[in-house]
C-alpha positions as a Markdown table, in Angstrom:
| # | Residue | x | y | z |
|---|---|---|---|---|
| 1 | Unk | 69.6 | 56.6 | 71.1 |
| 2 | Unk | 73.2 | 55.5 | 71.5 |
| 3 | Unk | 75.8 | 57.4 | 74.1 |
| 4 | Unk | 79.0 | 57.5 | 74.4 |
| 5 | Unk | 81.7 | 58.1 | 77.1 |
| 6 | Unk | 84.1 | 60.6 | 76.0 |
| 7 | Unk | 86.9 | 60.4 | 79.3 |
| 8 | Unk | 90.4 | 59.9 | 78.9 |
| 9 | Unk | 90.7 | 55.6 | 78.3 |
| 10 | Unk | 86.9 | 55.4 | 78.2 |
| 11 | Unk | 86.2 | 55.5 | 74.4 |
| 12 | Unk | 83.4 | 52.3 | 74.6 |
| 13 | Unk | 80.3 | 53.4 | 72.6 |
| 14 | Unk | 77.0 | 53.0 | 73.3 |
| 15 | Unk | 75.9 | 50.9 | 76.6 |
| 16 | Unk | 79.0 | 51.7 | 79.0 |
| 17 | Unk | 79.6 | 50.6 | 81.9 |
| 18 | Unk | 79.5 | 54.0 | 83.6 |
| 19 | Unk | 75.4 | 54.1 | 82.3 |
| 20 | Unk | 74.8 | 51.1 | 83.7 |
| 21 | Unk | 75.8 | 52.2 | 86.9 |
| 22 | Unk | 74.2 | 55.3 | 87.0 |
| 23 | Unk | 70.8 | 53.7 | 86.7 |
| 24 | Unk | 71.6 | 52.0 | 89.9 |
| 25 | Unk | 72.6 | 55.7 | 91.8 |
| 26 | Unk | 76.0 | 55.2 | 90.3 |
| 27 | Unk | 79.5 | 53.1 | 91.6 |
| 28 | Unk | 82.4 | 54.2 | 94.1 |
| 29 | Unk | 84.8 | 54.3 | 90.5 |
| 30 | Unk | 82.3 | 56.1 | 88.7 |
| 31 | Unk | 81.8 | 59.0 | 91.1 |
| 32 | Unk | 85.5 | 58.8 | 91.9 |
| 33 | Unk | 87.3 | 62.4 | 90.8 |
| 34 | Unk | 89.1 | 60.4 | 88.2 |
| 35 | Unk | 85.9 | 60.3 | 86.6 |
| 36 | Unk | 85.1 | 63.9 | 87.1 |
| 37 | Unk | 85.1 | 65.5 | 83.8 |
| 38 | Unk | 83.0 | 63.0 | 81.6 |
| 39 | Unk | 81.5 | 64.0 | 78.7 |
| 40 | Unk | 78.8 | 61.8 | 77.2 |
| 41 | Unk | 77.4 | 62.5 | 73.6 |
| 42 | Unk | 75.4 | 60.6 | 71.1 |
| 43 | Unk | 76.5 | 58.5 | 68.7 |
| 44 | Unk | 76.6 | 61.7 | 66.3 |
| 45 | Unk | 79.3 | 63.4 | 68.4 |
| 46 | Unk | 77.2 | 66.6 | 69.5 |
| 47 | Unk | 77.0 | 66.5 | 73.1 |
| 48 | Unk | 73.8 | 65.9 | 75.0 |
| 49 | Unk | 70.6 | 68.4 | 75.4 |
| 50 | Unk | 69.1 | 68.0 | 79.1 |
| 51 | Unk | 66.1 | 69.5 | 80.1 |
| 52 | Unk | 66.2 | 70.2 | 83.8 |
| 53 | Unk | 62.5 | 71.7 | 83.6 |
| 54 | Unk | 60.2 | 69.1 | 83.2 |
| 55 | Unk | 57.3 | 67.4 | 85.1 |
| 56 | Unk | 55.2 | 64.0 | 85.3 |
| 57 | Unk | 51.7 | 63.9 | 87.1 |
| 58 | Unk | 51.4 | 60.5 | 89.2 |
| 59 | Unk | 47.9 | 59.7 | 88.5 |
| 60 | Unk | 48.4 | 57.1 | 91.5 |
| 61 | Unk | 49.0 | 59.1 | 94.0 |
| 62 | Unk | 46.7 | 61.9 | 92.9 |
| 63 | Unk | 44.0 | 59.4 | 93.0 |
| 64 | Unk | 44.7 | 58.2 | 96.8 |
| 65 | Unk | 44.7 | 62.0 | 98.0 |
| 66 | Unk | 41.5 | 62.7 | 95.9 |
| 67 | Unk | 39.2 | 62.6 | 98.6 |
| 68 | Unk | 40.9 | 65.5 | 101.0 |
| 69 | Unk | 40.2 | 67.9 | 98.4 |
| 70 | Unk | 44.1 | 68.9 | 97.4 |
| 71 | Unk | 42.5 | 71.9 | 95.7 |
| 72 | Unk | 41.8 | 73.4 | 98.4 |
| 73 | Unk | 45.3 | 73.9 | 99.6 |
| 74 | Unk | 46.9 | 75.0 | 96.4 |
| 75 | Unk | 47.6 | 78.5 | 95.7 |
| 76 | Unk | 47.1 | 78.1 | 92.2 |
| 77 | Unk | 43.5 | 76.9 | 92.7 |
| 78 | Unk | 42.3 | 78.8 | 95.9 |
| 79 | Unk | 44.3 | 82.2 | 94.4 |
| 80 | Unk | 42.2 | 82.1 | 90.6 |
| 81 | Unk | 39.5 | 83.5 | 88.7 |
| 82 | Unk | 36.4 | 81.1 | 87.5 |
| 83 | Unk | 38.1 | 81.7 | 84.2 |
| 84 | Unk | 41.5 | 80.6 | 85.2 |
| 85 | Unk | 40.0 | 77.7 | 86.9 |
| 86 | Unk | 38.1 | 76.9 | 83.9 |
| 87 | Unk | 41.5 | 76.8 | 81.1 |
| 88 | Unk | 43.5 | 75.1 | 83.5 |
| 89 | Unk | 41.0 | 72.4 | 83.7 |
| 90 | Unk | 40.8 | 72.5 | 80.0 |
| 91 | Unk | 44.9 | 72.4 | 79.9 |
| 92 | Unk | 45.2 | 68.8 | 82.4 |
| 93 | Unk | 42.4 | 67.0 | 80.0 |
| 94 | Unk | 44.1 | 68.7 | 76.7 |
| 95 | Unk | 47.6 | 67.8 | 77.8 |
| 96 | Unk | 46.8 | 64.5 | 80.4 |
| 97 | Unk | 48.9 | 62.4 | 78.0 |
| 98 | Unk | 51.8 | 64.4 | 78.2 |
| 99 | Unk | 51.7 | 64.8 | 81.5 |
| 100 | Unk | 51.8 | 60.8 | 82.2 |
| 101 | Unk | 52.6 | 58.8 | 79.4 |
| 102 | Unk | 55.8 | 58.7 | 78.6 |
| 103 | Unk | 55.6 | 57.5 | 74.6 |
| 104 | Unk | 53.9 | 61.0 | 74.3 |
| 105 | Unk | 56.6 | 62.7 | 75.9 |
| 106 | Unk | 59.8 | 60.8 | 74.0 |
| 107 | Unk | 58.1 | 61.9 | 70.2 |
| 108 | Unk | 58.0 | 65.6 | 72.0 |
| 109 | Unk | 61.2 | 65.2 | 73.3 |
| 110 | Unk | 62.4 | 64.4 | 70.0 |
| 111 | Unk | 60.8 | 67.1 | 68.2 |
| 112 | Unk | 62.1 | 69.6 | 70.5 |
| 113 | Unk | 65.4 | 68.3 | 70.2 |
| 114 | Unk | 66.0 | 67.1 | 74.5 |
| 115 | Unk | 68.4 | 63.6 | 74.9 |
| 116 | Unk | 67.5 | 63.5 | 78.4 |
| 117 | Unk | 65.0 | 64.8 | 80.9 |
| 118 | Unk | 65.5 | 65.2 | 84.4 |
| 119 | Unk | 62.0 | 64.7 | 85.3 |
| 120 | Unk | 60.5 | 66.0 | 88.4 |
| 121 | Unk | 57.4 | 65.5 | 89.7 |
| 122 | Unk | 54.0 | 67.7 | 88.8 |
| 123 | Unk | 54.8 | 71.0 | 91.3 |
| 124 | Unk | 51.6 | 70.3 | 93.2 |
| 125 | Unk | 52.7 | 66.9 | 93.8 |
| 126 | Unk | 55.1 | 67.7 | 97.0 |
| 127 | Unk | 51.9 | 67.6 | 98.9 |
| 128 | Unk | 53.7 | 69.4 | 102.1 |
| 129 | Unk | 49.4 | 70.0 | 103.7 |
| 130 | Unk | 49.3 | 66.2 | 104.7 |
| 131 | Unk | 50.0 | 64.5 | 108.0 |
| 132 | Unk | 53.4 | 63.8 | 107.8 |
| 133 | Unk | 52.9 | 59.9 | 107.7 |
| 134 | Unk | 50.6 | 60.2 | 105.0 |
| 135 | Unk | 53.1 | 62.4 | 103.4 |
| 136 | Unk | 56.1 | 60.2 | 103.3 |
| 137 | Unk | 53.7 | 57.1 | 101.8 |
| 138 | Unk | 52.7 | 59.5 | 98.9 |
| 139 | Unk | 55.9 | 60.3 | 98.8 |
| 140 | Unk | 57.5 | 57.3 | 98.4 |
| 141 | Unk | 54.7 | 56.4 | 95.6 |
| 142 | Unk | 55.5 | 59.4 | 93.4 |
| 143 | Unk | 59.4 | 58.5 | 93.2 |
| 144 | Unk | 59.2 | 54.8 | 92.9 |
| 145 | Unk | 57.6 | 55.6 | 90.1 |
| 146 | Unk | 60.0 | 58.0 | 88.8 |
| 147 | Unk | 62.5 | 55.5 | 89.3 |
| 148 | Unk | 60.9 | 52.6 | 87.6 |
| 149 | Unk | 60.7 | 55.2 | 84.6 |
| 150 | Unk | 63.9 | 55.8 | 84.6 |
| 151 | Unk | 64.7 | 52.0 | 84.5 |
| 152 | Unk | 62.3 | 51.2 | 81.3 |
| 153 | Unk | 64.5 | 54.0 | 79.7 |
| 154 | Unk | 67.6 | 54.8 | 81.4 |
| 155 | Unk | 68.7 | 56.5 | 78.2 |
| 156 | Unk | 66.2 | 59.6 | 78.4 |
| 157 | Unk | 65.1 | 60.2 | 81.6 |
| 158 | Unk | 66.4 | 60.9 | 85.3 |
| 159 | Unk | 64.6 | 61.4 | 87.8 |
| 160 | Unk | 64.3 | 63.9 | 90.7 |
| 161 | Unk | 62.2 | 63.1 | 93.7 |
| 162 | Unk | 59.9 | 64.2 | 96.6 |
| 163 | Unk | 60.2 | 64.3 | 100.5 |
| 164 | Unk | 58.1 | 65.4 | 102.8 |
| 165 | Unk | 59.6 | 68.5 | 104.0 |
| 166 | Unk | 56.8 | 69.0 | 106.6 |
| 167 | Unk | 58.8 | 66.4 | 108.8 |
| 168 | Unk | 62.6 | 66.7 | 108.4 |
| 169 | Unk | 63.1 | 63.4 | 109.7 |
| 170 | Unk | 61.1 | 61.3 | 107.0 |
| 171 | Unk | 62.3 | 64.1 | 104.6 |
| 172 | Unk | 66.1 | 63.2 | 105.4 |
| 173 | Unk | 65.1 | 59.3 | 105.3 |
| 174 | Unk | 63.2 | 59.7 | 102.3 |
| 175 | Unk | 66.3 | 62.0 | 100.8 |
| 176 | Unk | 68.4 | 58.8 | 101.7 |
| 177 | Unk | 66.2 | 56.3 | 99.9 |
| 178 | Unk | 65.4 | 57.9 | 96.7 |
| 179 | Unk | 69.6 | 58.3 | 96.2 |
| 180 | Unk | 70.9 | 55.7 | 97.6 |
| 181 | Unk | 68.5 | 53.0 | 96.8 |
| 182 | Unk | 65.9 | 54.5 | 93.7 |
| 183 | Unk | 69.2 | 56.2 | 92.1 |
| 184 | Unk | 67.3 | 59.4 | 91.9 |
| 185 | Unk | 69.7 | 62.6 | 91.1 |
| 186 | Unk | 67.9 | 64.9 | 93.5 |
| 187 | Unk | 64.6 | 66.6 | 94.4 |
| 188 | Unk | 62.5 | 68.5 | 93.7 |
| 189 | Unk | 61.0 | 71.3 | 96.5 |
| 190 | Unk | 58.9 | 74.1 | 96.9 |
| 191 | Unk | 60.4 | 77.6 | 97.9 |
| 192 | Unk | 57.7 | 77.0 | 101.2 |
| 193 | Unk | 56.1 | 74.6 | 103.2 |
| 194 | Unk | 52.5 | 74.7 | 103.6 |
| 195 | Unk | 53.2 | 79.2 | 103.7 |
| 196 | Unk | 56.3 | 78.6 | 106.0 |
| 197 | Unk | 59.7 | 79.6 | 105.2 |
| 198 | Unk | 62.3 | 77.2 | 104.2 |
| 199 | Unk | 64.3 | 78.7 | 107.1 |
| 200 | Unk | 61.3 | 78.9 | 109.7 |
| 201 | Unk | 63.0 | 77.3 | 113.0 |
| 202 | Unk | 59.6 | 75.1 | 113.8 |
| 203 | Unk | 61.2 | 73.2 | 110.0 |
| 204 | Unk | 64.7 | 72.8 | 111.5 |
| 205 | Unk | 65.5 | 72.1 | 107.6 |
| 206 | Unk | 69.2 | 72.5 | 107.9 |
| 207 | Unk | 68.8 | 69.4 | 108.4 |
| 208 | Unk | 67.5 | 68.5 | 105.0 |
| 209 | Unk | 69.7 | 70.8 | 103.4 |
| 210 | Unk | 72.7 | 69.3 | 105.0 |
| 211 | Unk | 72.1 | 65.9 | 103.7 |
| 212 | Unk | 71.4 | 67.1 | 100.3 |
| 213 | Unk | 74.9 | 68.6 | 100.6 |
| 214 | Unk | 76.1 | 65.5 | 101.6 |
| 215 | Unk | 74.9 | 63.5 | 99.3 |
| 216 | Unk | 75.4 | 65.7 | 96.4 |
| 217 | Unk | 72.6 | 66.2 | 95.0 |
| 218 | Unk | 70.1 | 68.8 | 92.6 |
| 219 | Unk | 67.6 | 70.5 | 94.6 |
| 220 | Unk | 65.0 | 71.8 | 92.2 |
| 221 | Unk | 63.0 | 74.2 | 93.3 |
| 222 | Unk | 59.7 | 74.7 | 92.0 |
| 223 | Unk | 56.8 | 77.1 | 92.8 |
| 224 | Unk | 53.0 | 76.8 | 93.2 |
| 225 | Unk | 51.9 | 79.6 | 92.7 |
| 226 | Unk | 52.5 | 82.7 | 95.7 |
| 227 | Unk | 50.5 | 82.2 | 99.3 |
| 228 | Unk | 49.5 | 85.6 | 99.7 |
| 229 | Unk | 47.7 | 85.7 | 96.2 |
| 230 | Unk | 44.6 | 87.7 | 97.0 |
| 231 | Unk | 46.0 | 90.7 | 94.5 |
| 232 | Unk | 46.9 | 88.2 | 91.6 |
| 233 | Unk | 43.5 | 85.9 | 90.9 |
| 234 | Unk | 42.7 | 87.7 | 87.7 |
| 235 | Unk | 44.4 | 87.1 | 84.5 |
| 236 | Unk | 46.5 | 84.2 | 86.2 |
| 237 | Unk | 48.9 | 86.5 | 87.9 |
| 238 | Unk | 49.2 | 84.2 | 90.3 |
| 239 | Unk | 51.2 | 81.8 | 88.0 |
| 240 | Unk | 52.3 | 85.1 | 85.6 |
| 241 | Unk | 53.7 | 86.8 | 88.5 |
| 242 | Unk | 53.2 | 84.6 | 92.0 |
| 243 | Unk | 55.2 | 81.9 | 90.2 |
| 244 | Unk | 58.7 | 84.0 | 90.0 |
| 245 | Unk | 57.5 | 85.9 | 93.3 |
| 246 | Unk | 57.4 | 82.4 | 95.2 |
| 247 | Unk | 60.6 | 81.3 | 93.9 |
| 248 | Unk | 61.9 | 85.1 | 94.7 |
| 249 | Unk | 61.0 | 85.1 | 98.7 |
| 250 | Unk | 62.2 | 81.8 | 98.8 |
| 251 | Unk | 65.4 | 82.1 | 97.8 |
| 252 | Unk | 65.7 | 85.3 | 99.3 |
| 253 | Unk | 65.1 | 83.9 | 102.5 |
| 254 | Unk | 67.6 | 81.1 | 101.9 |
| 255 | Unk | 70.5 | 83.4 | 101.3 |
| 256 | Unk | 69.4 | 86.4 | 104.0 |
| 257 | Unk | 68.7 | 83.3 | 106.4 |
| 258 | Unk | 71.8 | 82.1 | 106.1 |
| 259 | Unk | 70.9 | 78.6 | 104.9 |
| 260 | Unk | 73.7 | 78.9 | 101.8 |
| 261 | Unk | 76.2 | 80.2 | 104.0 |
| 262 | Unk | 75.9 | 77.8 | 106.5 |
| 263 | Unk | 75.7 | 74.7 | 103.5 |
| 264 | Unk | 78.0 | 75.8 | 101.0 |
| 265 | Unk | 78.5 | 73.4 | 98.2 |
| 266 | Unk | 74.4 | 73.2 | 97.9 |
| 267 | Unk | 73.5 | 72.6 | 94.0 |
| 268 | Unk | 70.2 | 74.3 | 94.2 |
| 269 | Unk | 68.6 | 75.2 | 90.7 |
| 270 | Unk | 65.6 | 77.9 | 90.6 |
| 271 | Unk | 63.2 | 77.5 | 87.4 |
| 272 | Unk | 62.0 | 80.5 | 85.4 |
| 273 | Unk | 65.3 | 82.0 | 85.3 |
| 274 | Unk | 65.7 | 82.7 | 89.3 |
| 275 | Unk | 62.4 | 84.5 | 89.3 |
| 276 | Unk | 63.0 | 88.0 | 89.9 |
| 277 | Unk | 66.1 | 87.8 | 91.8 |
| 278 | Unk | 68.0 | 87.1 | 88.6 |
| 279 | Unk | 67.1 | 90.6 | 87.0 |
| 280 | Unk | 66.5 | 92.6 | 89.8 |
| 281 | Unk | 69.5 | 91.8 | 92.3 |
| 282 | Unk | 70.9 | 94.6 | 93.2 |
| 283 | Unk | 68.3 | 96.1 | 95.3 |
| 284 | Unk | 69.0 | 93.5 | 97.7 |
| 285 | Unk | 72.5 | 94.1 | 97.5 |
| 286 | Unk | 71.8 | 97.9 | 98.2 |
| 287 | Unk | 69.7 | 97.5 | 101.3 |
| 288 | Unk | 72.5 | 95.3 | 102.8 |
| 289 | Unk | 74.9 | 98.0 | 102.8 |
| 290 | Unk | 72.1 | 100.4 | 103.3 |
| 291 | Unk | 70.1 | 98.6 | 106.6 |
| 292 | Unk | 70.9 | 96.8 | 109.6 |
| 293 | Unk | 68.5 | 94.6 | 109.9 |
| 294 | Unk | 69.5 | 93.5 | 106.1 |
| 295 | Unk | 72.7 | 92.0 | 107.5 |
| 296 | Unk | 71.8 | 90.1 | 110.8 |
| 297 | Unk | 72.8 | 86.9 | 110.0 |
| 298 | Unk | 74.8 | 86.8 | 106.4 |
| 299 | Unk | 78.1 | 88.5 | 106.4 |
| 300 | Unk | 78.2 | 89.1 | 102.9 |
| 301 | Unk | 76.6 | 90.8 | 99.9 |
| 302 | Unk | 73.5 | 88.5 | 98.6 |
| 303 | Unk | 74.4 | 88.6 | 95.2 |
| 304 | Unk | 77.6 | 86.5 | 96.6 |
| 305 | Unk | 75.1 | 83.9 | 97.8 |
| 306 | Unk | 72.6 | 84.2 | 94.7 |
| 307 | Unk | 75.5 | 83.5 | 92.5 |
| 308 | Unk | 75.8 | 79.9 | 94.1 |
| 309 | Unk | 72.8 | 79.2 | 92.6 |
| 310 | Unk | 71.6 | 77.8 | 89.2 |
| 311 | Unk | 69.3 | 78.8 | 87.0 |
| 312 | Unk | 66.9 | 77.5 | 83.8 |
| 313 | Unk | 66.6 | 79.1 | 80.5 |
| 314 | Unk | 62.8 | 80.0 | 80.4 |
| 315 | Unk | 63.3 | 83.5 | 79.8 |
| 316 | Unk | 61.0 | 83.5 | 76.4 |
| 317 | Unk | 63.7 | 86.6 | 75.2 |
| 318 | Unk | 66.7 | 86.1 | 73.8 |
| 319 | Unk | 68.3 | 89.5 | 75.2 |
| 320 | Unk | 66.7 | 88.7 | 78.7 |
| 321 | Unk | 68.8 | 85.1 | 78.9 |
| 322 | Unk | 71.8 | 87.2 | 77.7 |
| 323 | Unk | 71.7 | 89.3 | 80.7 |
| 324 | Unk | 71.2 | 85.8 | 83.0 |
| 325 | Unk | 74.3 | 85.1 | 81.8 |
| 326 | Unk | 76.3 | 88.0 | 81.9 |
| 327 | Unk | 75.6 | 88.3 | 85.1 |
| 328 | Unk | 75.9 | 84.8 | 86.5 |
| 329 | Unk | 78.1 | 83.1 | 84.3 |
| 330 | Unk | 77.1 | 80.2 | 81.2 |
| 331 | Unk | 77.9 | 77.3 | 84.1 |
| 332 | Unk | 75.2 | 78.6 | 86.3 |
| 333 | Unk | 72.2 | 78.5 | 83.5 |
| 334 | Unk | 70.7 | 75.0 | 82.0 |
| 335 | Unk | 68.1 | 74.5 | 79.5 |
| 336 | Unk | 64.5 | 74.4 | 80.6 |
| 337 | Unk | 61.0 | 73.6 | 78.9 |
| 338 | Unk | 58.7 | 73.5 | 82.3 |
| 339 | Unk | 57.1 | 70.4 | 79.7 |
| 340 | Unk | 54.0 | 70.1 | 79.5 |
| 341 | Unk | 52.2 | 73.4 | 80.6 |
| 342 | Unk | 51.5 | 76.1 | 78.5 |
| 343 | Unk | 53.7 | 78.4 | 80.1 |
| 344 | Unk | 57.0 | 76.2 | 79.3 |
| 345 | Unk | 59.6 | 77.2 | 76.3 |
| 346 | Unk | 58.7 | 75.0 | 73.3 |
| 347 | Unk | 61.8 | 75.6 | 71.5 |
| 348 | Unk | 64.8 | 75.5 | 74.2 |
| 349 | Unk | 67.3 | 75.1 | 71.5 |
| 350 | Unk | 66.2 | 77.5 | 69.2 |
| 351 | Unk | 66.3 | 80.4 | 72.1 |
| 352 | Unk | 69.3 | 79.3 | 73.3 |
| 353 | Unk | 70.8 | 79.6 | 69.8 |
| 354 | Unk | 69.1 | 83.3 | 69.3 |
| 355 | Unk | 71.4 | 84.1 | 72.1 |
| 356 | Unk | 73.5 | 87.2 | 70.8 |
| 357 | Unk | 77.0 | 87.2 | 71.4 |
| 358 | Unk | 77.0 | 83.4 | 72.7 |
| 359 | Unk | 80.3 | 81.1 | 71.8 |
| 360 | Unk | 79.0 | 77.4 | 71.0 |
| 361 | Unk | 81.3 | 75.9 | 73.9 |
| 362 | Unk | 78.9 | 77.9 | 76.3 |
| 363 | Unk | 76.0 | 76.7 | 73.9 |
| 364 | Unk | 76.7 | 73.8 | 74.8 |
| 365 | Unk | 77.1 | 73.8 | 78.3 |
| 366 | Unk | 73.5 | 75.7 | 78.9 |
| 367 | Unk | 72.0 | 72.8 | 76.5 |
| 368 | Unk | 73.6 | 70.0 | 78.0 |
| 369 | Unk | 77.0 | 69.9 | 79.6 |
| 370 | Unk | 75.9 | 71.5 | 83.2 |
| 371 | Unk | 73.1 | 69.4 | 83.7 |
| 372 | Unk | 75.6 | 66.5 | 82.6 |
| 373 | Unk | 77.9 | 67.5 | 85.1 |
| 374 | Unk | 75.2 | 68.1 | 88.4 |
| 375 | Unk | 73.6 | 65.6 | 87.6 |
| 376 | Unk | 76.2 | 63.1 | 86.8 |
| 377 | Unk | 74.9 | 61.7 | 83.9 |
| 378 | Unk | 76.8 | 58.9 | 82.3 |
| 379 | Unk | 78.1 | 57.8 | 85.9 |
């Protein structure tokens, strides 16, 4: 596939200079304003389809942690039904190629009609229960990795990372190495650490959250199912409904905690369509006129803070992604697959089309052109 670099006296097809450096994390001219508003297509003029939403299991490091039992810590597992257990065992042996080799994964790219994925690791794969040492070699194993896909086919793929967030010293210094010398775009997080709050003091994560602003990067963040799962083991609520619940407190907390007021600028993106904060969001805003103790540390409306955020496709209803962006605005949303699980959108493009009402400039800026912009593909 064959890109090219539509910017004002930057009309080179294919292999230009600006791709090049964006495998290597980019040059000074390339991220210069100047370069601000490229646009890269293929070579058939339609601009490019990014998936945002996608994730790759490192068998490596899965391997070295398999004798501490990871299971044990995972919501997903510990909060599930023998049944559950049971298809989602059946779903990593069914779907093990897809998960980690990447010729699979280009011919369903290609049938679902995605140029690029930003690929982030398997959710589970943040691995916040270990020591933090242990933690930051993992770690560093899951996004070298990542990278070294991304060099075999810079084309298709980029790549967001892993820190360990249980120690926000290797997390900023692992931060610092996966952008500055892997070339990765961001990272991936989960909206906790090991059940404690992304704001909890004992984290001190403004921190983290000030060097991602700094550096300008994507924070994905994923969840793994809810902590407090003891309601939701049948019938896989816990991924059903603890999934978009996770996300939910954790961005709640963010933006009541103060964390995106004090780091404005942050380009945080929350799969599943924001959880339940994106349809539900003005009970929160009520109880912060309504309460006190709703407004001890933000001095706006949350809704002001939630709109700061981003948010993927995976809606499954046409009418319900129609809302999203009503509300929030077509530069706010990017198209998501959650590829390979079984709870992903296999047709991305075909919902986004079934859109009612939707112009095709804003088509094309949920399919391709936001994630182009955040995550500075093509520079």
């Amino acid at each position: 596939m064959m890109f090219t670099c539509v910017t004002p006296g930057c009309n080179q097809p294919g292999q230009h200079p600006a791709m090049a450096a964006a495998r290597k994390g980019g040059s000074k001219a390339a991220r210069s304003k100047g370069h601000a508003k490229t646009v890269v297509r293929d070579r058939k003029g339609r601009s490019l389809r990014v998936d945002i939403h996608c994730h790759y299991l490192n068998r490596d490091a899965a391997a070295k942690l398999a004798h501490l039992n990871p299971s044990q810590y995972e919501p997903s597992v510990k909060f599930a039904s023998q049944l559950t257990r049971e298809v989602n065992v059946k779903q990593m042996q069914d779907r093990a190629a897809m998960l980690s080799t990447i010729e699979v994964r280009l011919k369903d790219m290609d049938r679902m009609g995605i140029d690029i994925q930003a690929v982030s690791p398997a959710p589970q794969q943040t691995y916040y229960w270990t020591e933090p040492g242990l933690g930051a070699e993992v770690s560093r194993m899951v996004n070298e990795r990542l990278a070294e896909i991304v060099a075999k086919w810079p084309e298709r793929f980029v790549g967001l990372g892993t820190v360990p967030l249980q120690n926000v010293e290797l997390a900023v210094i692992e931060l610092e190495r996966c952008v500055k010398q892997l070339g990765l775009r961001g990272v991936e997080i989960n909206p906790n650490v090991a059940g404690k709050e992304l704001t909890d003091p004992s984290l001190n994560l403004d921190r983290f959250f000030a060097k991602a602003r700094e550096l300008d990067i994507v924070i994905f963040m994923h969840p793994i199912g809810f902590t407090q799962g003891d309601r939701l083991m049948d019938h896989y609520l816990n991924n059903v409904i603890g999934n978009p619940l996770d996300t939910t407190v954790g961005a709640s907390h963010l933006i009541f905690g103060g964390m995106i007021e004090r780091h404005p600028g942050l380009k945080i993106v929350l799969p599943h369509a924001g959880g339940f904060l994106g349809h539900y969001w003005a009970r929160m805003d009520h109880a912060w006129r309504a309460r006190p103790d709703c407004r001890t540390v933000i001095k706006k409306p949350p809704t002001s803070y939630l709109k700061k955020f981003f948010f993927d496709t995976i809606t499954f209803d046409p009418e319900m992604l129609r809302n999203l962006i009503d509300k929030f605005g077509a530069a706010q949303v990017l198209l998501g697959t959650d590829y390979p699980f079984d709870m992903g959108e296999g047709d991305p493009v075909g919902l986004i089309n079934s859109v009612p009402r939707l112009p095709s400039a804003e088509k094309e800026r949920i399919m391709g052109g936001n994630a182009v912009r955040l995550l500075k593909i093509g520079r």
